[in-house]
N, C-alpha and C positions, 0 to 999 in steps of 0.2 A: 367225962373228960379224962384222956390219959394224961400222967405228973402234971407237968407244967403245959400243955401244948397249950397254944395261944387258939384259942376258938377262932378271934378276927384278926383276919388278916387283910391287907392290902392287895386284891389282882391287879395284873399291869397285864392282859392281855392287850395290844394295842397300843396300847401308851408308850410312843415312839420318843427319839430325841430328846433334847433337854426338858423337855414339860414331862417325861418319865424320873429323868433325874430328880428334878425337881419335887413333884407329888412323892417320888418315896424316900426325898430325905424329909420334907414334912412329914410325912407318915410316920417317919420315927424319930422326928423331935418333938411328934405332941402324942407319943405314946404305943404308937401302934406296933407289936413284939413280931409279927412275920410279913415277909414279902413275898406271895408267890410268882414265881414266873417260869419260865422253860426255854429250853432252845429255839425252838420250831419259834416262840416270838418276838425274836431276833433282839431283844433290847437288854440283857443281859451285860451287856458293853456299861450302856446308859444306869442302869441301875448300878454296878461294881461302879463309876464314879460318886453314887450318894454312899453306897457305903463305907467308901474312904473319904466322905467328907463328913459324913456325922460325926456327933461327939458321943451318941452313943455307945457306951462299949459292946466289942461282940458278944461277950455272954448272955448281952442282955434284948439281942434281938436273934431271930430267925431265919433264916434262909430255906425256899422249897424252890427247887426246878428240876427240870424231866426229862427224861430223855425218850426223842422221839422216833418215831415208826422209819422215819427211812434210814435214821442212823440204827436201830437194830437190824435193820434189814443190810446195812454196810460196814457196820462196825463194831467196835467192842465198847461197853460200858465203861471201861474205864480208860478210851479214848475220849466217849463223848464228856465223862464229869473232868477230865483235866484241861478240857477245853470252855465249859463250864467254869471252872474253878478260876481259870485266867480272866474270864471275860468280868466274871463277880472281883475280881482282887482277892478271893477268899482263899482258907489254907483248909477248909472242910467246908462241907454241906449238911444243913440238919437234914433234909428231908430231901430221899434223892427217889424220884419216881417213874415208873416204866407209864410212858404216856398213854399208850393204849395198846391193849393184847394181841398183838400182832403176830397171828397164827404161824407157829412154827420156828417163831423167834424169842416171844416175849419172854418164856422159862430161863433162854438161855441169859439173858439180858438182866432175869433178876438173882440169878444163881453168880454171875459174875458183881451184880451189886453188895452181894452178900461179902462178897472176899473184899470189895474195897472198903468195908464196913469194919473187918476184923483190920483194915491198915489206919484206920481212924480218919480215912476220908470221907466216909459218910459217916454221922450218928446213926438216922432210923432210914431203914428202906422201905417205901412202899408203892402203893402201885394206883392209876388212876383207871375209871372205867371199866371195872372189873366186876361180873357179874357173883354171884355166891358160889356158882360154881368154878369161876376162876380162883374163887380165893381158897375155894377148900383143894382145889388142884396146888397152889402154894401148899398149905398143911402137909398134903398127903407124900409132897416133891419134899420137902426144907425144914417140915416138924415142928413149924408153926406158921401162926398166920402172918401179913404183912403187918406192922404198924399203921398203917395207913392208907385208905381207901377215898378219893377225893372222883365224885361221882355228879351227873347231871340230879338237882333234888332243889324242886322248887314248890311253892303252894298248891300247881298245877300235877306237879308230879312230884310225891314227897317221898316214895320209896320206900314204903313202911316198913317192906319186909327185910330187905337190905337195911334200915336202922335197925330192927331186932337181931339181923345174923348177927351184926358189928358189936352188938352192944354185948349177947350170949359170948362172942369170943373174944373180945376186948381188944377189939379194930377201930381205931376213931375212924369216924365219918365226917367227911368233910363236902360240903355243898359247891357247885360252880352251877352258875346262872341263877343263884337265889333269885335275885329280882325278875327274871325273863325277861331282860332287854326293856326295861323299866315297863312292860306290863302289868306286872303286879299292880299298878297304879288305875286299872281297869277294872280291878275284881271291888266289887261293892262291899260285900261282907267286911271288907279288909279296911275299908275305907271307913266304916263306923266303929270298929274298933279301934282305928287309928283318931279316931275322933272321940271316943272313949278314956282315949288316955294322956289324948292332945301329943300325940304324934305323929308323924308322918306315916306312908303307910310300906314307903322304904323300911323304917324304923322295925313299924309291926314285924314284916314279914324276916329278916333275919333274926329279931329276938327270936320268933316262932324257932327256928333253928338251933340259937345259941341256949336259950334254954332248956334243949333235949341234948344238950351239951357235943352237938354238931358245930363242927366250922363252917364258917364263912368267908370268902374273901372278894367281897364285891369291890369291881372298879368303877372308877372316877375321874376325871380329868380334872375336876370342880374341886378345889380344896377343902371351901364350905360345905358341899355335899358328903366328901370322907368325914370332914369332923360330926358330922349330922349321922352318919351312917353307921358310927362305933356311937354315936350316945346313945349306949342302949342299958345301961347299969344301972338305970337310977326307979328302975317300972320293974313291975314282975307281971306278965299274961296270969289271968285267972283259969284254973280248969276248963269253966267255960267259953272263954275265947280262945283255948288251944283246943280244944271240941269243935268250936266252929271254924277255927281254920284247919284242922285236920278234915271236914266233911266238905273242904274244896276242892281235895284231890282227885283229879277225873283220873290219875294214874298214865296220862299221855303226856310222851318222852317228846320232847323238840332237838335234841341234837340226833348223832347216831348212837344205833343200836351198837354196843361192844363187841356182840357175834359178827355186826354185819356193817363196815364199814369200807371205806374205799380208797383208804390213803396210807 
């Protein structure tokens, strides 16, 4: 884990209107340190009112949202974070990310992230959907790598090798679609370990994650589900059931490919 990054987090893809409000000022009245979210999921608005209604202080929670493929394709990055910045009520962003490598743009997108970084509107820049070769293309451009790589990486597809690039050059890896659209709750092996430790098998398969010290930020609509879904502190996976959930990996991707996308 890089300093402090908060491993779990809260996604709000989806999570519209006030039941978005709502879920992510719970989320950070019973602890939860980041909120992810982005432009493209248009609730930005809805979230900036929980954050000026918690009592949380800001230092003590996180902000990640992105800037997406058709605004590089029309604009500048530091159009799209000061419009970001408005929607959240925020005066910075931790985590400001290029949503996805959008051929012929994306470089410019995170070269311009970099300068709002030295004005202290972002803290860390990083990038989402980014294959190894994108990110040593960052290195070889900017002289190092991003802070942060937030990738499709589930039990089905755990991305082993992409966890070793991250790890050898000290890129946190962050998970989206841990659960697979609560599938995970399909895979057998998962289920006996979750029964092993008399947990859920939600539970199991983000620990699997949090303790190779990968993030996560599964969404929920369910209050009781998020509280269920961060208790994951109190267990540790034994080698051998991180062996047996590692030998579930068939290495098959359910979103798109980074090379090959269409939006």
């Amino acid at each position: 884990m890089k300093d402090n990054f908060p491993l779990k987090g809260l996604g709000t893809y989806k999570l519209l209107g006030e039941t978005c409000t709502e879920n992510v000022l719970f989320a950070l009245e019973n602890g939860i340190k980041l909120i992810d979210t982005a432009s493209f999921y248009e609730n930005e608005r809805e979230i900036g009112k929980a954050l000026n209604r918690t009592s949380v202080k800001r230092e003590n929670f996180k902000v990640t949202t992105k800037m997406w493929t058709d605004e590089m394709r029309s604009t500048t990055a530091e159009c799209s974070l000061m419009q970001s910045l408005e929607k959240l009520q925020l005066d910075y962003i931790d985590y400001y990310l290029v949503h996805w490598p959008v051929k012929g743009k994306w470089q410019t997108a995170y070269e311009q992230m970099l300068k709002l970084q030295q004005e202290g509107l972002i803290k860390k820049v990083g990038v989402c959907n980014c294959t190894e070769e994108h990110l040593q293309t960052i290195q070889d451009s900017f002289g190092a790598f991003p802070y942060l790589n937030q990738v499709e990486a589930h039990p089905d597809f755990q991305q082993k090798a992409m966890q070793q690039f991250c790890k050898e050059n000290n890129i946190q890896m962050q998970s989206w679609r841990t659960l697979m659209f609560g599938e995970v709750t399909a895979l057998d092996d998962l289920k006996v370990i979750a029964n092993k430790y008399s947990k859920s098998v939600y539970q199991i398969a983000l620990k699997f994650f949090v303790q190779k010290s990968i993030g996560v930020i599964p969404k929920t609509a369910s209050k009781k589900r998020m509280l269920e879904n961060f208790d994951i502190d109190s267990f540790v996976l034994s080698e051998q059931d991180l062996s047996a959930i590692s030998a579930l990996d068939s290495n098959q991707r359910s979103g798109p490919h980074p090379n090959n996308f269409d939006f």
